[in-house]
C-alpha positions as CSV (number, residue, x, y, z in Angstrom):
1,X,18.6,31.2,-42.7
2,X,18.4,28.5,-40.6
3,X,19.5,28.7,-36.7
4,X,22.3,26.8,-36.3
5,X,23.4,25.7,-33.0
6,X,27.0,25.8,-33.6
7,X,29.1,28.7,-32.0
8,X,32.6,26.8,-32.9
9,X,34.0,29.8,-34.3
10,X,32.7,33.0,-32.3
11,X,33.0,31.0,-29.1
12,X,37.0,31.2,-29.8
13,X,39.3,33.8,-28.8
14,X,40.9,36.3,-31.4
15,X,43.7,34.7,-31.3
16,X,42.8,31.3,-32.3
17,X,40.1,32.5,-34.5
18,X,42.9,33.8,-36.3
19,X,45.0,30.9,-36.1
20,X,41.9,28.7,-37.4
21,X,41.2,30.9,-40.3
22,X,45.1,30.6,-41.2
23,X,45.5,26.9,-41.2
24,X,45.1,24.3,-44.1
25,X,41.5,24.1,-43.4
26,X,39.4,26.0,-46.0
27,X,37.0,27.1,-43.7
28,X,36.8,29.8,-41.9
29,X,37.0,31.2,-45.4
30,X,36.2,35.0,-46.3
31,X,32.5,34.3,-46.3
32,X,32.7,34.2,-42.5
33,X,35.1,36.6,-42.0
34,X,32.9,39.2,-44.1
35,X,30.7,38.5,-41.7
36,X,33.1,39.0,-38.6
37,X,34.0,42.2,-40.1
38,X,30.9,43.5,-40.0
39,X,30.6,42.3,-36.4
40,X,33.4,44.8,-35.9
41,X,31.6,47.8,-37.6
42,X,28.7,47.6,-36.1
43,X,30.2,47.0,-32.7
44,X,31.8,50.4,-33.1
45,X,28.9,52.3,-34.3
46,X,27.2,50.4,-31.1
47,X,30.3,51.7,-28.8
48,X,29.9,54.9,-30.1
49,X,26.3,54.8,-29.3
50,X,26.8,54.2,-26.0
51,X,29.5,56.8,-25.2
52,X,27.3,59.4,-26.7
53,X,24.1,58.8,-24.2
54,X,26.8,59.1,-21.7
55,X,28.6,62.6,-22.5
56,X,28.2,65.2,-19.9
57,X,25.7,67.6,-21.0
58,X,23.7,65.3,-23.7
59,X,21.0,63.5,-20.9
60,X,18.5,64.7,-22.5
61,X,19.3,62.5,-25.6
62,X,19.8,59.4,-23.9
63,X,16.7,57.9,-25.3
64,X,17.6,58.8,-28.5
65,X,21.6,56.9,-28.4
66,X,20.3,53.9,-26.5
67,X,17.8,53.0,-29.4
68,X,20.3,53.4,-31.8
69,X,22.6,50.9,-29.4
70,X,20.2,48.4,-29.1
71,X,19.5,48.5,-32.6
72,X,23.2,48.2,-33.6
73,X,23.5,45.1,-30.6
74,X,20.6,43.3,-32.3
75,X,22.7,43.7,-36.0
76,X,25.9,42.4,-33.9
77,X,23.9,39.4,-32.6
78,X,23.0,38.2,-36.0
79,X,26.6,39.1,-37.8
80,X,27.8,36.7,-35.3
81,X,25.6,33.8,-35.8
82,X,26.0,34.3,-39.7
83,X,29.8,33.7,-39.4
84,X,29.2,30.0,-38.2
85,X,26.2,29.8,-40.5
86,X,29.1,30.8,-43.5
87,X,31.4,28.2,-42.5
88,X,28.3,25.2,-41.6
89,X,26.5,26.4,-45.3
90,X,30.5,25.4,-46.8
91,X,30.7,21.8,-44.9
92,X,26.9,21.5,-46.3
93,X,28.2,21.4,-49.4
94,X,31.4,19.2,-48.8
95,X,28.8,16.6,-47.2
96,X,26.7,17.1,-50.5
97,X,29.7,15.9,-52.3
98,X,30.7,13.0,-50.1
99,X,27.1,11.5,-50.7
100,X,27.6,8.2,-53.0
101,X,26.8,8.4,-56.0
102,X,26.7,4.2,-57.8
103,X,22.8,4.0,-58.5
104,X,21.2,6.4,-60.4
105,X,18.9,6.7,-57.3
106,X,22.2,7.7,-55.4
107,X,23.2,10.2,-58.3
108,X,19.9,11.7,-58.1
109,X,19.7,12.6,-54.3
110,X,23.2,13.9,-54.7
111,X,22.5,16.7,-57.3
112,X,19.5,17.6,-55.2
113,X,21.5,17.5,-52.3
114,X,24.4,19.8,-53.9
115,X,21.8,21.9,-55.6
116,X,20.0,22.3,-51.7
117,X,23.7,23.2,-50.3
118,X,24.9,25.0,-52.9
119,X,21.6,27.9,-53.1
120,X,21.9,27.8,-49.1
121,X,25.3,28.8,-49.2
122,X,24.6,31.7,-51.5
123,X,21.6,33.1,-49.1
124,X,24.0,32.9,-46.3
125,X,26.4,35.3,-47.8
126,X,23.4,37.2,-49.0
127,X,22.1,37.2,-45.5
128,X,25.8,39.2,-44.7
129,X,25.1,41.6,-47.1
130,X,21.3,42.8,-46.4
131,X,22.5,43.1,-42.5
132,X,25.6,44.5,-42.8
133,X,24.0,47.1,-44.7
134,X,22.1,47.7,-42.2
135,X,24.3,48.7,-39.8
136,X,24.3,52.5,-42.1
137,X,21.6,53.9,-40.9
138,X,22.8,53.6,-37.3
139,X,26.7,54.3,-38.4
140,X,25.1,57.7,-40.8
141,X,23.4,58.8,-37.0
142,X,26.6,58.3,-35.2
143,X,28.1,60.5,-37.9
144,X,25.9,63.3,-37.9
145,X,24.8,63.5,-34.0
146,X,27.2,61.2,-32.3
147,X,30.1,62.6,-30.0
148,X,32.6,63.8,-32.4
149,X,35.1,62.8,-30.0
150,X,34.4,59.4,-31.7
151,X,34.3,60.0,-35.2
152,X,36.8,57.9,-36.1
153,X,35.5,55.0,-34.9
154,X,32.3,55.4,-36.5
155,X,34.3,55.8,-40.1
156,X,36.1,52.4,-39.8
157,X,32.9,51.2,-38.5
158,X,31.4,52.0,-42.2
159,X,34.3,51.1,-43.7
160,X,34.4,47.5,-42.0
161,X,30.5,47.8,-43.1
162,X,31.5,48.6,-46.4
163,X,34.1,45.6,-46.9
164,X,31.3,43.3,-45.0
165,X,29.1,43.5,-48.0
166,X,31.8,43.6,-51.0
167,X,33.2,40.5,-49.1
168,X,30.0,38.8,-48.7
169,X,29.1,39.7,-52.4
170,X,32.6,37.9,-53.8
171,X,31.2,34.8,-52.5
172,X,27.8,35.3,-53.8
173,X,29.5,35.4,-57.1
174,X,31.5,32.1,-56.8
175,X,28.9,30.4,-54.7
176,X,26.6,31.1,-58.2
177,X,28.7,30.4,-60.6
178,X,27.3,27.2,-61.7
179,X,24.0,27.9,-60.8
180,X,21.3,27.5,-63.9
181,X,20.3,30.9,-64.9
182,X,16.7,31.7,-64.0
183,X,14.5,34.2,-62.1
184,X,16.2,33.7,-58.9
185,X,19.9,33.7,-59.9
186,X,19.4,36.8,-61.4
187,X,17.1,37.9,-58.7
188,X,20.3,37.3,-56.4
189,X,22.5,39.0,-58.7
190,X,20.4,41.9,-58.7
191,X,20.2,42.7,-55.2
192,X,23.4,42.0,-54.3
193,X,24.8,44.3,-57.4
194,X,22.0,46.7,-55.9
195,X,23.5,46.3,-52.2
196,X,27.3,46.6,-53.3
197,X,26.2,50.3,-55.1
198,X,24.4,51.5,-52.2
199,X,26.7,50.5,-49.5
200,X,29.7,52.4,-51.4
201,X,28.0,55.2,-51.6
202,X,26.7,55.7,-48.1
203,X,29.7,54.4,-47.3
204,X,31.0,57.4,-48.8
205,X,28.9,60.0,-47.1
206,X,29.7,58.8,-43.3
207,X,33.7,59.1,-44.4
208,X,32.9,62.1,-45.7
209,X,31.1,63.3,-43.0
210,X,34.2,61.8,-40.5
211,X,36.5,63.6,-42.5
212,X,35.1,67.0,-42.4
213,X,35.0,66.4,-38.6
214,X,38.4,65.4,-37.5
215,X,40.7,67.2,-40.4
Protein backbone atom coordinates (compact mmCIF):
# COMPACT_ATOMS: atom_id res chain seq x y z
CA UNK A 1 0.00 0.00 0.00
CA UNK A 2 1.49 2.92 -1.08
CA UNK A 3 2.10 6.12 1.44
CA UNK A 4 0.11 8.70 0.30
CA UNK A 5 0.67 12.13 1.36
CA UNK A 6 -2.80 13.19 1.42
CA UNK A 7 -4.52 13.67 4.89
CA UNK A 8 -7.66 15.57 3.11
CA UNK A 9 -10.06 13.55 4.97
CA UNK A 10 -8.60 12.79 8.59
CA UNK A 11 -7.23 16.33 8.77
CA UNK A 12 -11.15 17.43 8.87
CA UNK A 13 -13.28 17.76 11.85
CA UNK A 14 -16.15 15.25 12.66
CA UNK A 15 -18.35 17.38 11.59
CA UNK A 16 -17.32 18.14 8.13
CA UNK A 17 -16.02 14.71 7.65
CA UNK A 18 -19.57 13.92 8.01
CA UNK A 19 -20.87 16.55 5.90
CA UNK A 20 -18.22 15.42 3.06
CA UNK A 21 -19.18 11.88 3.20
CA UNK A 22 -22.95 13.03 2.82
CA UNK A 23 -22.66 15.20 -0.19
CA UNK A 24 -23.06 14.31 -3.97
CA UNK A 25 -19.44 13.42 -4.11
CA UNK A 26 -19.07 9.58 -4.16
CA UNK A 27 -16.06 9.63 -2.22
CA UNK A 28 -15.66 9.40 0.99
CA UNK A 29 -17.61 6.14 0.23
CA UNK A 30 -17.88 3.09 2.79
CA UNK A 31 -14.48 1.89 1.92
CA UNK A 32 -13.10 4.78 3.96
CA UNK A 33 -15.46 4.90 6.36
CA UNK A 34 -14.79 1.04 7.13
CA UNK A 35 -11.70 2.13 7.69
CA UNK A 36 -12.70 5.18 10.10
CA UNK A 37 -14.66 2.84 11.99
CA UNK A 38 -12.04 0.74 12.78
CA UNK A 39 -10.11 3.89 13.77
CA UNK A 40 -12.81 4.12 16.39
CA UNK A 41 -12.46 0.55 17.80
CA UNK A 42 -9.24 0.44 18.13
CA UNK A 43 -9.07 3.84 19.73
CA UNK A 44 -11.25 2.47 22.42
CA UNK A 45 -9.52 -0.66 23.11
CA UNK A 46 -6.31 1.88 23.18
CA UNK A 47 -8.34 4.22 25.81
CA UNK A 48 -9.11 1.43 27.68
CA UNK A 49 -5.58 0.45 27.71
CA UNK A 50 -4.53 3.37 29.09
CA UNK A 51 -7.08 3.76 31.91
CA UNK A 52 -6.18 0.27 32.99
CA UNK A 53 -2.18 1.04 33.62
CA UNK A 54 -3.57 3.82 35.57
CA UNK A 55 -6.16 2.16 38.08
CA UNK A 56 -5.18 2.46 41.63
CA UNK A 57 -3.88 -0.73 42.78
CA UNK A 58 -2.74 -2.29 39.25
CA UNK A 59 1.12 -0.48 39.05
CA UNK A 60 2.46 -3.36 38.94
CA UNK A 61 0.87 -4.11 35.40
CA UNK A 62 1.65 -1.00 33.83
CA UNK A 63 4.10 -2.51 31.55
CA UNK A 64 1.86 -4.96 30.67
CA UNK A 65 -1.37 -2.15 29.49
CA UNK A 66 1.13 0.28 27.87
CA UNK A 67 2.32 -2.40 25.35
CA UNK A 68 -0.99 -3.21 24.60
CA UNK A 69 -1.57 0.84 24.08
CA UNK A 70 1.19 1.35 21.93
CA UNK A 71 0.24 -1.58 20.04
CA UNK A 72 -3.32 -0.47 19.55
CA UNK A 73 -1.91 3.46 18.66
CA UNK A 74 0.40 1.92 16.02
CA UNK A 75 -3.14 -0.08 14.44
CA UNK A 76 -4.88 3.54 14.84
CA UNK A 77 -2.01 5.26 12.87
CA UNK A 78 -2.46 3.05 9.90
CA UNK A 79 -6.51 2.84 9.96
CA UNK A 80 -6.13 6.42 9.58
CA UNK A 81 -3.84 6.69 6.68
CA UNK A 82 -5.95 3.82 4.92
CA UNK A 83 -9.10 5.99 4.91
CA UNK A 84 -7.43 8.58 2.56
CA UNK A 85 -5.64 5.74 0.79
CA UNK A 86 -9.62 4.29 0.18
CA UNK A 87 -10.82 7.38 -1.19
CA UNK A 88 -7.11 8.28 -3.41
CA UNK A 89 -7.28 4.25 -4.63
CA UNK A 90 -11.30 5.46 -5.95
CA UNK A 91 -10.08 8.80 -7.81
CA UNK A 92 -7.14 6.30 -9.24
CA UNK A 93 -9.62 4.69 -10.92
CA UNK A 94 -11.78 7.70 -12.07
CA UNK A 95 -8.42 9.08 -13.57
CA UNK A 96 -7.93 5.56 -15.23
CA UNK A 97 -11.17 6.21 -16.91
CA UNK A 98 -10.63 9.74 -18.05
CA UNK A 99 -7.37 8.57 -19.95
CA UNK A 100 -8.23 8.95 -23.84
CA UNK A 101 -8.80 6.23 -25.42
CA UNK A 102 -8.74 7.14 -29.90
CA UNK A 103 -5.48 5.10 -30.85
CA UNK A 104 -5.19 1.67 -30.07
CA UNK A 105 -1.92 2.80 -28.30
CA UNK A 106 -4.30 5.07 -26.06
CA UNK A 107 -6.79 2.03 -25.59
CA UNK A 108 -4.06 -0.09 -24.51
CA UNK A 109 -2.44 2.08 -21.73
CA UNK A 110 -5.98 2.73 -20.51
CA UNK A 111 -6.99 -0.99 -19.76
CA UNK A 112 -3.54 -1.23 -18.08
CA UNK A 113 -4.16 1.74 -16.42
CA UNK A 114 -7.77 0.62 -15.12
CA UNK A 115 -6.56 -2.86 -14.53
CA UNK A 116 -3.43 -1.07 -12.19
CA UNK A 117 -6.32 1.09 -10.39
CA UNK A 118 -8.77 -1.21 -10.13
CA UNK A 119 -6.41 -4.38 -8.21
CA UNK A 120 -5.00 -1.26 -6.00
CA UNK A 121 -8.28 -0.40 -4.96
CA UNK A 122 -9.10 -3.92 -3.85
CA UNK A 123 -5.67 -4.32 -1.69
CA UNK A 124 -6.60 -1.12 -0.04
CA UNK A 125 -9.81 -2.41 1.29
CA UNK A 126 -7.99 -5.66 1.92
CA UNK A 127 -5.33 -3.63 3.76
CA UNK A 128 -8.63 -2.51 6.19
CA UNK A 129 -9.46 -5.87 6.79
CA UNK A 130 -6.01 -7.68 7.77
CA UNK A 131 -5.53 -4.44 10.31
CA UNK A 132 -8.65 -4.11 11.60
CA UNK A 133 -8.49 -7.53 12.56
CA UNK A 134 -5.82 -6.90 14.26
CA UNK A 135 -6.97 -4.78 16.61
CA UNK A 136 -8.65 -8.44 18.43
CA UNK A 137 -5.93 -9.53 19.98
CA UNK A 138 -5.55 -6.23 21.93
CA UNK A 139 -9.54 -5.71 22.25
CA UNK A 140 -9.72 -9.92 23.54
CA UNK A 141 -6.81 -8.53 26.44
CA UNK A 142 -8.84 -5.58 27.36
CA UNK A 143 -11.73 -8.00 27.75
CA UNK A 144 -10.24 -10.50 29.86
CA UNK A 145 -7.66 -8.31 32.09
CA UNK A 146 -8.69 -4.79 31.39
CA UNK A 147 -10.62 -2.55 34.12
CA UNK A 148 -14.00 -3.86 33.98
CA UNK A 149 -15.15 -0.48 34.71
CA UNK A 150 -14.62 -0.20 30.85
CA UNK A 151 -16.07 -3.10 29.46
CA UNK A 152 -18.28 -1.54 27.43
CA UNK A 153 -16.13 0.35 25.54
CA UNK A 154 -14.00 -2.40 24.75
CA UNK A 155 -17.34 -4.37 23.27
CA UNK A 156 -18.21 -1.52 20.79
CA UNK A 157 -14.62 -1.38 20.25
CA UNK A 158 -14.93 -5.13 18.71
CA UNK A 159 -17.99 -4.47 17.30
CA UNK A 160 -16.71 -1.23 15.34
CA UNK A 161 -13.77 -3.95 14.58
CA UNK A 162 -16.17 -6.29 13.48
CA UNK A 163 -18.13 -3.95 10.99
CA UNK A 164 -14.44 -2.56 9.88
CA UNK A 165 -13.73 -5.75 8.16
CA UNK A 166 -17.43 -6.72 6.86
CA UNK A 167 -17.32 -3.19 5.51
CA UNK A 168 -14.00 -3.40 4.03
CA UNK A 169 -14.90 -6.93 2.59
CA UNK A 170 -18.30 -5.38 0.71
CA UNK A 171 -15.91 -3.44 -1.28
CA UNK A 172 -13.56 -6.09 -1.96
CA UNK A 173 -16.44 -7.78 -3.51
CA UNK A 174 -17.56 -4.97 -5.89
CA UNK A 175 -14.03 -3.65 -6.37
CA UNK A 176 -13.54 -7.57 -7.99
CA UNK A 177 -16.30 -8.02 -9.68
CA UNK A 178 -14.92 -7.70 -13.10
CA UNK A 179 -11.68 -8.86 -12.23
CA UNK A 180 -10.49 -12.07 -14.53
CA UNK A 181 -10.63 -15.03 -12.46
CA UNK A 182 -7.17 -16.41 -11.59
CA UNK A 183 -4.90 -17.34 -8.74
CA UNK A 184 -5.03 -14.01 -7.18
CA UNK A 185 -8.68 -13.20 -7.37
CA UNK A 186 -9.40 -16.11 -5.70
CA UNK A 187 -6.46 -15.71 -3.52
CA UNK A 188 -8.26 -12.42 -2.40
CA UNK A 189 -11.48 -13.93 -2.06
CA UNK A 190 -10.13 -16.44 0.13
CA UNK A 191 -8.63 -14.44 2.70
CA UNK A 192 -11.02 -12.05 2.93
CA UNK A 193 -13.96 -14.86 3.20
CA UNK A 194 -11.21 -16.26 5.74
CA UNK A 195 -10.98 -12.81 7.65
CA UNK A 196 -14.87 -12.07 7.61
CA UNK A 197 -15.33 -15.80 9.53
CA UNK A 198 -12.71 -15.14 11.98
CA UNK A 199 -13.52 -11.63 12.91
CA UNK A 200 -17.29 -12.74 13.68
CA UNK A 201 -16.30 -15.12 15.78
CA UNK A 202 -13.80 -13.44 18.03
CA UNK A 203 -16.00 -10.86 17.63
CA UNK A 204 -18.28 -12.94 19.41
CA UNK A 205 -16.17 -14.07 22.32
CA UNK A 206 -15.06 -10.27 23.51
CA UNK A 207 -19.10 -9.50 23.50
CA UNK A 208 -19.48 -12.38 25.22
CA UNK A 209 -16.96 -11.90 27.52
CA UNK A 210 -18.43 -7.88 27.94
CA UNK A 211 -21.71 -9.30 28.50
CA UNK A 212 -21.03 -11.69 31.23
CA UNK A 213 -19.24 -8.65 32.87
CA UNK A 214 -21.63 -5.84 33.01
CA UNK A 215 -25.18 -7.93 33.10
Amino acid sequence: IRETSSSKLVGMDLKAFAHETASESPAPGGGSISAYVGTLGVALGTMVANLSSHKRGWDDRWDFFSQWADNGQQILSKLLRLVDEDTAAFERIMAAIRLPKGSPEEKAARQQAMKEATEYAIEVPLEVMRTAYSMFDLLDAMAKDGNPNSASDTGVGALCARTAIQGAGMNVRINIQDVADGPWKNGVLMEMRQLEEDAERRCKVIVDQVESLIA
